[in-house]
N, C-alpha and C positions, 0 to 999 in steps of 0.2 A: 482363561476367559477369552470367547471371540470377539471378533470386531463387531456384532450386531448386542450381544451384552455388556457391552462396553457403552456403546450409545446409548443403550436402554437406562444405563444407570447414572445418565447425565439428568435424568428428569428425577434423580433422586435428590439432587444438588440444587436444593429452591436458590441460592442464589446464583448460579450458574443461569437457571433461567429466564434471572429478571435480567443478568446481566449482557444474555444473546436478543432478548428483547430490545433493549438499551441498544444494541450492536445495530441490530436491522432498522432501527429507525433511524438512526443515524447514517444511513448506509446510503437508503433510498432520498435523503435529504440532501447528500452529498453531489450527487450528481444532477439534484435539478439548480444546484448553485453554481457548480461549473458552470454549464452552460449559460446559466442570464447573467454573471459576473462578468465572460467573454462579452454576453450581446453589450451589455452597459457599457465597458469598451472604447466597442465598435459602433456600437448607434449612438450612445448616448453622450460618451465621451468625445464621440467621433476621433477615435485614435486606431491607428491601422496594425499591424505584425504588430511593430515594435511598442505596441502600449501594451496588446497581451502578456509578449513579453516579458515586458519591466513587472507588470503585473504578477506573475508565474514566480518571478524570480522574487518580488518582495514575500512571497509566500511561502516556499522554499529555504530562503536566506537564513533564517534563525536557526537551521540543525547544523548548518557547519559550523554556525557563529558559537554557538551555546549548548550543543548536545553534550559537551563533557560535562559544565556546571548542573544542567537538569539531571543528568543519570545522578550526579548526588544528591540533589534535593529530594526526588524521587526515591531514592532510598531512604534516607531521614525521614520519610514523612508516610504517614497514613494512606493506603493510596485511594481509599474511596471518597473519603470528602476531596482530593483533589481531582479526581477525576467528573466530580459533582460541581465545583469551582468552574473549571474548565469547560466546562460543555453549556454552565452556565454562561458564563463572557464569549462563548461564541457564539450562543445564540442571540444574544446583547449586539455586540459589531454586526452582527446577521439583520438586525433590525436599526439600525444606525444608519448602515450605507444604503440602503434603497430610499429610507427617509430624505437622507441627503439630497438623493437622484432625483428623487420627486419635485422638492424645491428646489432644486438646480443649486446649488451651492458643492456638488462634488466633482473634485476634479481629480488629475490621474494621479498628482502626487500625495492627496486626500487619501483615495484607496489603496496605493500602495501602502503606507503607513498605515492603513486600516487592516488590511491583506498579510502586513509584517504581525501588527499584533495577533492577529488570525492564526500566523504559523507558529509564532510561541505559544500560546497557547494548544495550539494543535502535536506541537512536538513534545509539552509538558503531557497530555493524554496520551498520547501515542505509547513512552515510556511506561507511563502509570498502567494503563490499558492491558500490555503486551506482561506487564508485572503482577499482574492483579489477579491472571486468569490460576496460575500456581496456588494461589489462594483461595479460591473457588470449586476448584478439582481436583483430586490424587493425581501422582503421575503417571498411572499407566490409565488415566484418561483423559491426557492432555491431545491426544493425537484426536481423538471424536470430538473434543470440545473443540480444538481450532478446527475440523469439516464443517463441526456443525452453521461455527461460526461464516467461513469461505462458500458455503452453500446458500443463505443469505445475500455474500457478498455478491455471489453469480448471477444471482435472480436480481437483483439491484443493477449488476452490470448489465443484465439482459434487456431489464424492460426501462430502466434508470434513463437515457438517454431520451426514448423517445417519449417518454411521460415528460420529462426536463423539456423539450423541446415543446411540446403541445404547451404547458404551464406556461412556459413564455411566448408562446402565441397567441394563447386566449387571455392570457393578465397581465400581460409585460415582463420585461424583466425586472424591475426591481421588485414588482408584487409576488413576482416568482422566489427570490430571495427570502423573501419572510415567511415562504415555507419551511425553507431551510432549519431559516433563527427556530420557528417552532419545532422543529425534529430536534434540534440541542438542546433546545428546554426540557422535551418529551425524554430525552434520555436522560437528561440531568435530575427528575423528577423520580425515574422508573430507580437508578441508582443509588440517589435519596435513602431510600428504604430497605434498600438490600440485605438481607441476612449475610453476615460474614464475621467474621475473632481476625482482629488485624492487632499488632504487636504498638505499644505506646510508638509517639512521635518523639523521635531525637530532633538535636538541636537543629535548626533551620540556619545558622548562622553562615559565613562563607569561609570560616577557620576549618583549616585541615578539606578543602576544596579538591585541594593539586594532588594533594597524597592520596586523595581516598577517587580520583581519577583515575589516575594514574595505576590502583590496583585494580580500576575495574580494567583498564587495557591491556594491564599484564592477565589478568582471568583469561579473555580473551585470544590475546596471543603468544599467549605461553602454553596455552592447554593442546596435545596431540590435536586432537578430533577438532575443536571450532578453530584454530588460526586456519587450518585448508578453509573451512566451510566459509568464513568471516573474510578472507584473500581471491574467492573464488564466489563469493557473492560480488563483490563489490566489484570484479570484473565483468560480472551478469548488469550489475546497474549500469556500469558502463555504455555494455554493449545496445541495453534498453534504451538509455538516453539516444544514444545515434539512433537507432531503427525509429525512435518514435518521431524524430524530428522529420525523419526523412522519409518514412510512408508514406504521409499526407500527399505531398509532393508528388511521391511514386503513382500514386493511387489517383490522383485529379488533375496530372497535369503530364505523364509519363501514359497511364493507360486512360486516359479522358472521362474517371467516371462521375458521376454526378456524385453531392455532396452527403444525399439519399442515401444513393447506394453503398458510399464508403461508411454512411451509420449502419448501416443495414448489414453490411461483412462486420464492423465491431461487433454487436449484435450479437452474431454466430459465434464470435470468443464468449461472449458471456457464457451461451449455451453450453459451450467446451468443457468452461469454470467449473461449471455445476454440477458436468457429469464425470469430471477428476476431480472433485472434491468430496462427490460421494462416493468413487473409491476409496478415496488417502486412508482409509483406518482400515480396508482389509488389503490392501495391498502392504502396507506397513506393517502390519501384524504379521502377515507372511513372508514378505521377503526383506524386513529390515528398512529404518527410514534410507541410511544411507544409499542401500542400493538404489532403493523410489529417485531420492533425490538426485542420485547422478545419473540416471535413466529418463526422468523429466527433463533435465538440462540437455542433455542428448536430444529429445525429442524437439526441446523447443530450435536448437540449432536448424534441426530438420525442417519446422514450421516456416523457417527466414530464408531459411535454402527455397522452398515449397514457391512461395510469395513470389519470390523474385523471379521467378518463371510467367508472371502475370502477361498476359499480351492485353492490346488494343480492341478487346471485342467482347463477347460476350463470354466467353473462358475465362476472359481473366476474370471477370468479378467469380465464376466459381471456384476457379484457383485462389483467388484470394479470400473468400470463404473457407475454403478446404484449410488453408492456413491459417485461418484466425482460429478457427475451430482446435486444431493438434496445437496450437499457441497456448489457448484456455485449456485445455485439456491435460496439457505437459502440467502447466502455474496451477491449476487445481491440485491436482493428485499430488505436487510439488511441497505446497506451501503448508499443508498441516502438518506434517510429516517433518519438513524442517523446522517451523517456528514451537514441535511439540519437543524434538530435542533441544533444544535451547533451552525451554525454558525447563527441561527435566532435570539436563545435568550443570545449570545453574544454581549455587546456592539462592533462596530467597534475600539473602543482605547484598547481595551483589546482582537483581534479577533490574531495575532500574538502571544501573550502568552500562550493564550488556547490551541491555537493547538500547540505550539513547545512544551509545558508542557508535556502535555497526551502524544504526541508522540514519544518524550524522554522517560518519563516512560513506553512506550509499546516496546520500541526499547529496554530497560534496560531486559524486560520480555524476549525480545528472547536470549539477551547473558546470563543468566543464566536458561533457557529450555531450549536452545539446546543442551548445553552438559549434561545436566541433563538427558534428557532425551536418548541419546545415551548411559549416562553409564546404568544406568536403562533397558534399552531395551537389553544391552548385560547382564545385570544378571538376570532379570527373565524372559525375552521374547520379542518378539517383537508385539503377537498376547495380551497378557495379559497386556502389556505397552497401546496398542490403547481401549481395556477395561476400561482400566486408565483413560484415555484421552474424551473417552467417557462419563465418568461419570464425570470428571472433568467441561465441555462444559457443562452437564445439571445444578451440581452447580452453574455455573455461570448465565444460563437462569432465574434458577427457583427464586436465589437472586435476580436479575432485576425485576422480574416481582413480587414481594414480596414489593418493594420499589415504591415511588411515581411517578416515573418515568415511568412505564406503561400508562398513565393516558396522557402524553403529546403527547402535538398536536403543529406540525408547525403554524399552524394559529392562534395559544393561545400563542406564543413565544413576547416577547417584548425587543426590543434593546435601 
């Protein structure tokens, strides 16, 4: 079967497609909440860097704290009515905090603890979500089903920013915010109903927690093929937490561009996204995910190498175009490809572990690189940090592709 009847037979799967619906709206709501969450902050809080911040990080916080206890509840449990739960209570706190904002009774320590609960819940979906889709689609169409879904994501990255930005110029930011909350109601609703055969609910209780952890990390790092992929991702967050701290910086205060024009190269990564994500399924069909993925990883190195070449003038914004672009391009064609072996050669009882594991440990990777990389970047450069960075990305490619893991193929995957 090719890569284009393979996508074809994703619309055979009614609930595959309530459940890419569910995906996209939640996708484009996403990003118009970054940004008025920021402005609230900034204007309304009047807190500067460091409230962002604090902010970021109460958001983040719950996958290092708790990503082992969710991979097993997440397991134990159904995963459509929790992921119906979840999209519900964030649309709820999504409608809560700009209330607040409005009558002035919120303040930063307010949202943070709002922000916290935000991300447990966000990290309980995240598992269920990444678990759910194995249940939706056979496995030799899990590689179309996560494009279909990362294609979505692109077009969100693409036009997400500047729609977020006009919504909080013409309604404010906290009225921007309640579009959000409605996009997690609007998925929570679409889910609601989905056609799907999920296996009863085991006990929800916290006996037998540590043990049944503790095998999702032995799966993990004890299997040939994911310890590299899973050792070799969480180097890639790494290296992503510094570059992303230290871009902005690069970009607005290194080559002087306006704050426009640095949306405007994000932008062209979206573009990137969408056109390596509607590769992923016939490049992976042909050449094997592993090679895609260690071949993306290579590319995106090249993207930061690219970047860092930026000058003070009107080159550099196309240079750093040109690198957002092979950036989204590498992470498109990258990510279905990878997240379709995971979850192929994942048993379903262990498909919750996996993912809240790695993802807690990739989420731990950003709270210790981003400030890392911010103090770094203030003492010997910003241009010499993305150098850094760059060579870092290839370390991690060239390790991957060193290990057995090059060599996998979704259709050689067994659950």
């Amino acid at each position: 079967m090719d890569a284009k009847e393979r996508t074809a037979r994703l619309r055979e799967c009614p609930g595959f497609v309530r459940y890419w619906m569910a995906s996209t709206v939640s996708d484009f709501g996403t990003y118009i909440s970054t940004i008025a969450i920021q402005v609230i902050v900034v204007f309304v809080l009047h807190k500067g860097a460091v409230g962002v911040g604090l902010v970021s990080a109460a958001r983040w916080l719950p996958y290092p704290l708790f990503g082992l206890v969710a991979g097993v509840l997440v397991d134990r449990s159904r995963r459509r009515p929790l992921l119906v739960i979840t999209d519900l209570v964030r649309g709820l706190l999504f409608v809560v905090v700009p209330v607040l904002a409005l009558i002035h009774h919120l303040s930063l320590v307010i949202l943070m603890l709002f922000m916290a609960a935000f991300g447990l819940m966000s990290l309980l979906n995240d598992a269920a979500s990444q678990s759910f889709l194995p249940r939706l689609v056979p496995a030799n169409q899990l590689v179309p089903a996560n494009a279909r879904l990362d294609q979505s994501g692109a077009v969100a990255q693409t036009s997400g920013p500047a729609i977020g930005g006009g919504l909080v110029s013409l309604l404010t930011a906290p009225w921007a915010v309640l579009i959000d909350a409605a996009s997690y109601v609007a998925s929570g609703l679409l889910l609601l109903r989905m056609p799907v055969s999920e296996p009863p609910r085991r006990s929800v209780s916290l006996r037998g927690v540590r043990r049944e952890a503790l095998e999702g990390i032995r799966w993990i790092y004890q299997h040939a093929a994911l310890r590299p992929l899973a050792l070799s991702t969480h180097g890639w967050f790494l290296c992503n937490a510094v570059a992303g701290t230290v871009l902005p910086l690069f970009v607005l205060q290194t080559l002087g561009m306006s704050a426009f024009g640095y949306g405007v190269a994000l932008s062209v990564g979206g573009v990137g996204a969408l056109v390596g994500s509607l590769a992923a399924t016939r490049l992976g069909a042909r050449f094997g995910c592993g090679r895609v993925v260690v071949a993306c990883r290579v590319a995106t190195a090249a993207a930061w190498a690219f970047m860092a070449f930026g000058q003070h003038h009107l080159s550099g914004w196309v240079v750093l175009g040109a690198g957002q672009f092979l950036l989204g391009l590498s992470m498109g064609a990258e990510n279905a490809n990878e997240m379709g072996y995971w979850q192929a050669v994942t048993p379903d009882a262990l498909q919750g572990r996996m993912n809240a594991t790695r993802r807690s440990i990739n989420r731990a990777m950003i709270v210790i690189g981003a400030p890392t990389g911010g103090l770094l970047g203030d003492t010997i450069g910003y241009r010499p940090m993305l150098w850094i960075v760059a060579g870092g990305f290839f370390v991690v490619a060239i390790s991957l592709g060193l290990s057995q893991f090059r060599d996998a193929r979704v259709d050689d995957a067994h659950t």
